[in-house]
Each structure stands twice: as structure tokens, then as C-alpha cells.
C-alpha positions in Angstrom: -16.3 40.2 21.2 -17.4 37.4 19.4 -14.8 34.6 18.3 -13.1 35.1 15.2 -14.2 32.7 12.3 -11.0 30.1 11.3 -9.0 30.9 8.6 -8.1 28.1 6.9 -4.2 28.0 6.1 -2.7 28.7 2.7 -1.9 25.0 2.0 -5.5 23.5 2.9 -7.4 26.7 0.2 -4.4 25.5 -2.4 -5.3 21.7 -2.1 -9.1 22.8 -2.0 -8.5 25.1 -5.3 -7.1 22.0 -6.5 -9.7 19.6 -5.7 -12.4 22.2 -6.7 -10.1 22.7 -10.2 -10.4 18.9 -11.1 -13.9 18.1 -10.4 -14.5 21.2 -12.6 -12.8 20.2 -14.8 -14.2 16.5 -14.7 -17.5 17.7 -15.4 -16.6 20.2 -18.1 -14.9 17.1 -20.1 -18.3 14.8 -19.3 -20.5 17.7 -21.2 -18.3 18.6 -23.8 -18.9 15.6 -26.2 -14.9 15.5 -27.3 -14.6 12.1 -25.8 -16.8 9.1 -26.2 -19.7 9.0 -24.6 -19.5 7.8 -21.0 -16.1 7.6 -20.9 -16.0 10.6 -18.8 -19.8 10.3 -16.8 -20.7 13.3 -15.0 -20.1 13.7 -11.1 -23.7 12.8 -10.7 -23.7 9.4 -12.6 -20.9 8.8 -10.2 -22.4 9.8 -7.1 -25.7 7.2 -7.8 -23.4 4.4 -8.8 -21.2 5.4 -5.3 -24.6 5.4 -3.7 -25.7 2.3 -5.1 -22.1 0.1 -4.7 -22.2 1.1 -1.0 -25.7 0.1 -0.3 -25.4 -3.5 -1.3 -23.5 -6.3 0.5 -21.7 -7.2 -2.4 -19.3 -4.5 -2.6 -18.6 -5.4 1.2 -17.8 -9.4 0.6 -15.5 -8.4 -2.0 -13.6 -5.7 0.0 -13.3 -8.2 2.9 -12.0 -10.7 0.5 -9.2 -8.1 -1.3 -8.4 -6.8 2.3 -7.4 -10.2 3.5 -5.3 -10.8 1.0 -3.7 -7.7 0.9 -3.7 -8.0 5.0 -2.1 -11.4 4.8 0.3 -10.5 1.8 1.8 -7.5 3.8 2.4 -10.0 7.0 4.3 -12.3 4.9 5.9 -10.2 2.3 6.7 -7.6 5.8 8.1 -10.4 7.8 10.4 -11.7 5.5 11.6 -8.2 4.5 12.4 -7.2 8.0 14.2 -10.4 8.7 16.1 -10.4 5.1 16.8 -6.6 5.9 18.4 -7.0 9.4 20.1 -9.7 8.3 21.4 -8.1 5.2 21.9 -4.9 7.3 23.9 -6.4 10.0 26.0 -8.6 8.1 29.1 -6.7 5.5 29.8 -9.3 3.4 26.0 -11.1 2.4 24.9 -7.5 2.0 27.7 -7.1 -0.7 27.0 -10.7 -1.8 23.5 -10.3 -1.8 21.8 -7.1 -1.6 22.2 -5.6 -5.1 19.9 -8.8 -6.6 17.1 -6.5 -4.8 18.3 -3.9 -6.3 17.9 -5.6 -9.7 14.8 -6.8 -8.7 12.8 -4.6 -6.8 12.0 -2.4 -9.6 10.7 -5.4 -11.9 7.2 -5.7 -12.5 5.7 -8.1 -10.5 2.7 -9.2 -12.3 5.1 -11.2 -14.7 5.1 -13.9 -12.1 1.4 -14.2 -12.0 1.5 -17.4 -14.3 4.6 -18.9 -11.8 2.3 -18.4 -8.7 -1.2 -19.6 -10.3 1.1 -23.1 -10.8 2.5 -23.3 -7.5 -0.9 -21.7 -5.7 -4.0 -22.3 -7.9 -6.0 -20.1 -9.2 -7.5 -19.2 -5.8 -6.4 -16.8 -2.9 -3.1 -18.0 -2.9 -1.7 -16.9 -5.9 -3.1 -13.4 -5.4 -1.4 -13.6 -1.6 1.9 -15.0 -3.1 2.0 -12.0 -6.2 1.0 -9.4 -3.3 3.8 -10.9 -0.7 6.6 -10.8 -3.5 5.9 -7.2 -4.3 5.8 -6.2 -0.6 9.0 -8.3 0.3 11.5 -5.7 -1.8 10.5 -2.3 -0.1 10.5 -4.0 3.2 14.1 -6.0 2.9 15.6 -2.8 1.0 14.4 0.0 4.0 15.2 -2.5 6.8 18.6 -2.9 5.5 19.2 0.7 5.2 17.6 1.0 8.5 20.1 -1.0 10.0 23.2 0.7 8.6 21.9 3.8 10.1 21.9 2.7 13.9 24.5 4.4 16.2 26.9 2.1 17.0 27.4 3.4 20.3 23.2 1.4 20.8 24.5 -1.8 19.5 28.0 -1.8 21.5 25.4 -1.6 24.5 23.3 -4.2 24.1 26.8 -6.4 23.1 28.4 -5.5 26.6 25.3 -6.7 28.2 25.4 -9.9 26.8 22.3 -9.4 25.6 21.2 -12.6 22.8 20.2 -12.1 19.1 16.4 -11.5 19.9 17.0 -8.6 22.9 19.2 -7.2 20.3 16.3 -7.2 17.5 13.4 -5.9 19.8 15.2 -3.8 22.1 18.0 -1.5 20.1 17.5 -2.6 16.7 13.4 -2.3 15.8 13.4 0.9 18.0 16.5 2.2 16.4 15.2 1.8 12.7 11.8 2.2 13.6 11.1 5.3 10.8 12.8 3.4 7.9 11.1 0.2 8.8 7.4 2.5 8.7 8.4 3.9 5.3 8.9 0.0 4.0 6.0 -0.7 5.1 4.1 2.3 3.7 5.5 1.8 0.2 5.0 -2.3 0.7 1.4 -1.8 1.4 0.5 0.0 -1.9 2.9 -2.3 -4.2 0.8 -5.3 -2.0 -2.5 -3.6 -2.8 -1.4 -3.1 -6.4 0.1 -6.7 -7.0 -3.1 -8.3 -5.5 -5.9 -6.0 -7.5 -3.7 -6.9 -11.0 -4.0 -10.6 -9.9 -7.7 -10.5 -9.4 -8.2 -8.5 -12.6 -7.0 -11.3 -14.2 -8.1 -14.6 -13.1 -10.6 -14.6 -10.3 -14.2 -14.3 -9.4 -14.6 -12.2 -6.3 -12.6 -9.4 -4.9 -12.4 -5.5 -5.5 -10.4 -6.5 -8.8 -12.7 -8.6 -10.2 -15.8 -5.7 -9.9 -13.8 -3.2 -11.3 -12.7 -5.4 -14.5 -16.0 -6.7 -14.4 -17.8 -3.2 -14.7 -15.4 -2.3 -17.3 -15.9 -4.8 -19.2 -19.5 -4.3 -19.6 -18.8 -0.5 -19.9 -20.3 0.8 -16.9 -18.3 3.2 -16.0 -19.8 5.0 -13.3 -19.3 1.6 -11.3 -16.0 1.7 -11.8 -14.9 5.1 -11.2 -17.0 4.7 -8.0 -15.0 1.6 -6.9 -12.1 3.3 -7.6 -12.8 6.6 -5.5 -13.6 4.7 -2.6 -10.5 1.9 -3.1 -8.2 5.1 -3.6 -9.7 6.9 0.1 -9.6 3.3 1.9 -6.0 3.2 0.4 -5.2 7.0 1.6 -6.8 6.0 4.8 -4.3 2.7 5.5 -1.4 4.3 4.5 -2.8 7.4 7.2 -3.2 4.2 9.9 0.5 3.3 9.1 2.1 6.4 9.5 0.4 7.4 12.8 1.8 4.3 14.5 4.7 5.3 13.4 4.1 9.3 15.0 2.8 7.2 17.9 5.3 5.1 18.6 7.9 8.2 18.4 5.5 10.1 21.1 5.6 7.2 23.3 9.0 7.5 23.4 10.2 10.6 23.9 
């Protein structure tokens, strides 16, 4: 008998409807005239400009230049969380002391700091880093920590009756302990990152994904920018993908 066709599953046909549902929708608003004129361009439009953007090297220069700052911000902003969060984690009395100004904070708009860091960094790459390691530090510092309340203590009594020293106790029980809270940080750390370092180049800067997109809009070419857009939000979908697979990965390994 011949094989029986795949039936897709009831979740991918509802995500499909709903893909399906907005692009109809898209193209119903581009035609119908209620909104101004380009505003909404028509899949098509979009498609050429897509086409277009991704055959020229310029598009490419600038993504390399927003992914390396985005790349460094989440080193710096990720390394300093994980240490602030262990520490903060481990330690009763500076969590008390200390933890709930990240509380206060992490929630604040970062972008209010942009003028601080153009002073201290110039108007260059650094200030765009410094805005996109800020906003990654909170997420980071604020899942660690939680991360770190959450290990068995039967693990840490362990590694404490093998006299084992403060780095065997960070990369043998504790990392691997609070692996999953330390992936979520990290997720969420990335897309404040990407998010603090796009409104930075939006602002002052001549090169970078930001910079395009506020430079298409400003000379109203919107097809441009709903194309940068599209393929910023997949290469965003894909990172955070990347991120949680280690994660999966790591747990595999393990077990």
C-alpha cells in the first residue's frame, strides 16, 4: 500500500491559519485606501525591497556591525549578571541588602541612559555596547540569583565536604545546577540587548541595522523597512532558537 501522506498536527494548521490570516489581512489593509498611502505596501512591494536589501553588501556590513555589538553586549552584560547573580544567590544578607535595587531597576527603560553612555563612550560602538550590556545585565543577575536559591542543598553540602574551592563549586554543582534559569536569562538578556542596541543606533549613529531602518523611514520607504524588519525579527527568532537548544543540549548530554 502506498505510504500515507503526513498530517500536519492541529497546532502547526492553527499557527499556519494564523500566518495565512495576517498576511491576508496585510494585503486587504494595503488595497483598501483607509490608511495613507504606503503605509501599509502590499506583500509584493515587500518582497522586491526583501529581494533587493539581501542582494547588496550593505545590508550585510551593517548586520555584522549590530551583531557585534549585540554579541559583545550579551558577553559583558551576561558575565556580570551570572557573577552578580551567584553572588547575590549565594549570599542571605547582600541579596536582602542588594537585590531589590534590581528589582527597581530592571524594569526601567534603558534608553534613558543613552545620553550618560554617549559621555562616558562616544558616540561610536561603545555607547551602543554599554546601553546593550546594561539592559542584558538585569535579566541575567535576576535569573541567576533565583537559580541559585533553587539548588538542592544536599549538591552544595557535597562539593563543601570535598573541600572543593570557590571555582569547582561554580563550574561543577552550581552552573549545572541552575543551568535552565541561567538559559532563560540569557534568552530574555539577548532581546532586551538587541533592543537597547537597535534604539541606540536609531539615534545617533551611521551604520548598523538601526541606522537603515530609521534611515528608510525617514525618507518614507517603507517597503525597506518592513523588509529589514522581517528579516531582523527571523535572525532574532533564530538566536533565541540557538540559545534554547544549548540549553536542550546540554540537558541531553547529561542525562
Amino acid at each position: 500500500m502506498p505510504a500515507s501522506a503526513p498530517v500536519l498536527s492541529p497546532v502547526t494548521l492553527l499557527r499556519l491559519v494564523i500566518i495565512l490570516t495576517v498576511l491576508a489581512v496585510w494585503e486587504f489593509l494595503s488595497h483598501s485606501g483607509w490608511l495613507y498611502r504606503d503605509v501599509v505596501p502590499s506583500l509584493l512591494a515587500i518582497g522586491r525591497a526583501l529581494f533587493d536589501l539581501l542582494a547588496h553588501g550593505e545590508y550585510y556590513f551593517n548586520l555584522a556591525v549590530t551583531a557585534g555589538e549585540v554579541g559583545t553586549a550579551l558577553l559583558l552584560g551576561g558575565t556580570l549578571g551570572l557573577i552578580v547573580g551567584i553572588v547575590l544567590g549565594a549570599n542571605r544578607f547582600l541579596s536582602r541588602a542588594f537585590e531589590s535595587y534590581l528589582y527597581y531597576l530592571g524594569p526601567t527603560p534603558k534608553i534613558i541612559f543613552f545620553p550618560v553612555m554617549i559621555m562616558w563612550f562616544g558616540v561610536g560602538p561603545g555607547s551602543k555596547i554599554a546601553l546593550g550590556t546594561l539592559s542584558c545585565f538585569f535579566p541575567v543577575a535576576l535569573s541567576a540569583a533565583a537559580g541559585m536559591r533553587q539548588i538542592d542543598k544536599v549538591l552544595i553540602r557535597v562539593g563543601k565536604s570535598f573541600r572543593a574551592s570557590t571555582a569547582q563549586m561554580v563550574f561543577k554543582i552550581y552552573l549545572p545546577a541552575m543551568r535552565h534559569p541561567i538559559i532563560n536569562g540569557v534568552r530574555l538578556g539577548l532581546g532586551v540587548a538587541l533592543i537597547g542596541t537597535l534604539l541606540a543606533e536609531t539615534k545617533l549613529s551611521n551604520k548598523g541595522i538601526g541606522f537603515l531602518i530609521i534611515q528608510a523611514y525617514s525618507i518614507f520607504d517603507m517597503p525597506r523597512m518592513y523588509a529589514m524588519l522581517i528579516v531582523l525579527f527571523i535572525l532574532s527568532i533564530g538566536a533565541n532558537s540557538v540559545v534554547g537548544r544549548l540549553g536542550g543540549l546540554d540537558s541531553i548530554k547529561r542525562s
